[in-house]
C-alpha positions in Angstrom: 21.0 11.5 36.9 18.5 10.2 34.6 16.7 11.9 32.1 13.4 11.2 34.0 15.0 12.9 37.4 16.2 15.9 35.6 13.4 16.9 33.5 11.4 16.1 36.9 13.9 19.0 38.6 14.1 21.4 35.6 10.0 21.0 35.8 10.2 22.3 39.6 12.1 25.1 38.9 10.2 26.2 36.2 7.0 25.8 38.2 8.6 27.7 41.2 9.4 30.8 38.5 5.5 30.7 37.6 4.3 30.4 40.7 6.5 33.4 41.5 5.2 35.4 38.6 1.9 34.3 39.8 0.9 32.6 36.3 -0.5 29.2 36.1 0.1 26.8 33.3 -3.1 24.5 32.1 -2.6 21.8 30.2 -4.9 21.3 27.4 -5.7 17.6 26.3 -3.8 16.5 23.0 -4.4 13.0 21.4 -0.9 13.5 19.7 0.9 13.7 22.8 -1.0 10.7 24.3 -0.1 9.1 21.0 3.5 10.3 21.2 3.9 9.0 24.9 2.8 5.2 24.0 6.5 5.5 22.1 8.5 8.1 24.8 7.1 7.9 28.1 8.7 11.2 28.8 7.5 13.2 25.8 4.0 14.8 27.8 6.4 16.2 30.0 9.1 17.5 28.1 6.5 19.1 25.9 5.1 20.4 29.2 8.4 22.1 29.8 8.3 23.7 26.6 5.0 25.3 27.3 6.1 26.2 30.7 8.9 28.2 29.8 7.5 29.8 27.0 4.3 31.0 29.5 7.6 32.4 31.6 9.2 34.1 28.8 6.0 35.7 27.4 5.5 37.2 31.5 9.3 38.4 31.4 9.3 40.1 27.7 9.6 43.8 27.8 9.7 44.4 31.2 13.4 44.2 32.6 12.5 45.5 36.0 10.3 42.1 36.4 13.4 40.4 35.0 15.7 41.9 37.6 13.0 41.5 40.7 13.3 37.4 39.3 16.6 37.1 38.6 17.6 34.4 41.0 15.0 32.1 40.0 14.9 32.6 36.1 19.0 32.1 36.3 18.0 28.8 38.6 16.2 27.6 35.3 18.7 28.3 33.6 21.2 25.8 35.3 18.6 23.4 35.7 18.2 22.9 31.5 19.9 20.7 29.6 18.7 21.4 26.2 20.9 22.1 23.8 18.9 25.0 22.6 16.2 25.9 24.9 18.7 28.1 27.2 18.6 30.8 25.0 15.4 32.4 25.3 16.0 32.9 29.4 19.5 33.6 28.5 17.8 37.0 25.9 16.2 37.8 29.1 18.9 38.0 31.7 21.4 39.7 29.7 19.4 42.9 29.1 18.2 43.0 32.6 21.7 42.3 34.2 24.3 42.7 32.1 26.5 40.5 30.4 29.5 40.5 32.7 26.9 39.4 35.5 25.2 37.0 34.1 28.6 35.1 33.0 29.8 35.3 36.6 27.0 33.6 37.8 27.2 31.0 35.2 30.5 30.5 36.1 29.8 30.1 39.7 27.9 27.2 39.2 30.4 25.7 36.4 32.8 25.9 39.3 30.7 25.1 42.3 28.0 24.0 41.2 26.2 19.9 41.2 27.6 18.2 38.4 24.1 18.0 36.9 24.2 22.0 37.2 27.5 22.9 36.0 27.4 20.8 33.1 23.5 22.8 32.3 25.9 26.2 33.1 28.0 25.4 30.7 26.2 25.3 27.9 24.4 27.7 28.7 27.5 30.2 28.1 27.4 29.8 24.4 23.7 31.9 24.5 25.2 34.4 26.9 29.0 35.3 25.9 29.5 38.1 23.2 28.5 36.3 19.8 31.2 37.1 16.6 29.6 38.8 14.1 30.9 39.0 10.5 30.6 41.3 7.9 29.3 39.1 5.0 29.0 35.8 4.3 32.8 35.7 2.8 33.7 36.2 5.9 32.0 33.9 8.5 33.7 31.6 5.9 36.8 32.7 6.4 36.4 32.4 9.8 36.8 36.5 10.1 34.7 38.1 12.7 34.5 41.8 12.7 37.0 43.7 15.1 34.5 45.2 17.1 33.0 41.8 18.0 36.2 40.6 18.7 36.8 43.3 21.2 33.6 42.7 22.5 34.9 39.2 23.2 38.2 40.1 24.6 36.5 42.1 27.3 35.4 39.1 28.6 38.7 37.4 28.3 39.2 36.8 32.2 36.1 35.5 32.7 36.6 32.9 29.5 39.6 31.8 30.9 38.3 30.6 34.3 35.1 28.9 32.4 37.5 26.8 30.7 39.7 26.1 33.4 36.0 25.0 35.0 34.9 22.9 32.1 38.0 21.3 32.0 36.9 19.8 35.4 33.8 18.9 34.4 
């Protein structure tokens, strides 16, 4: 799929999740993106994106029980964005909300079942939604030490692990 068709389909999700949450985005006219699209014809709506989500984040802050009622569509989002980084901001949303342990089952879900597009958006994902190490100073993040009770945080969600790289391995 090309970049065009998927940022076309993470669009459509995003504007189903708003029209759910009954917001409406507007855009407001820019010379620099017009500028910026005369060089990347897909910049106005990756840019539009951005602002999308962010208008969906703002709406789900604070207010899990929202979070929960949407769940199915903001995880749809989710698995429909492949940027690297973007991910994490409806991934600090669901895991509050849910809980950890569901949200990861979902993700793995579509890592195993999913479209390719889909699994592959899942799967990086996962980074912003497993147990993060934590270390206890900057000697040891060097030293590659995490603190125990991240670690056991971690091993917790050892099955699960285990099957997401048994899915990635497929991807």
């Amino acid at each position: 799929m090309d970049q065009g068709a998927r940022l076309t389909l993470q669009e459509s999700c995003l504007d189903g999740l708003l029209a759910e949450l009954g917001l409406e985005w507007a855009e407001a006219e820019d010379p620099r993106i017009t500028a910026l699209a005369a060089r990347q014809p897909l910049f106005p709506q990756y840019h539009r994106i951005g602002h999308k989500r962010q208008l969906a984040v703002q709406a789900l802050t604070g207010d899990r029980a929202l979070v929960q009622r949407h769940y199915e569509r903001v995880l749809a989002v989710l698995v429909h964005d492949d940027d690297p980084n973007s991910p994490r901001w409806l991934a600090a949303l669901l895991v509050p909300a849910m809980g950890r342990r569901r949200v990861l089952e979902d993700l793995l879900r579509v890592v195993e079942d999913g479209t390719p597009y889909r699994r592959a958006c899942a799967a990086a994902a996962w980074k912003w939604v497993e147990p993060p190490l934590r270390y206890a100073s900057e000697d040891a993040l060097r030293a590659g030490r995490p603190t125990p009770s991240s670690l056991a945080e971690r091993a917790a969600f050892a099955d699960l692990e285990q099957r997401f790289r048994e899915g990635c391995a497929r991807l």
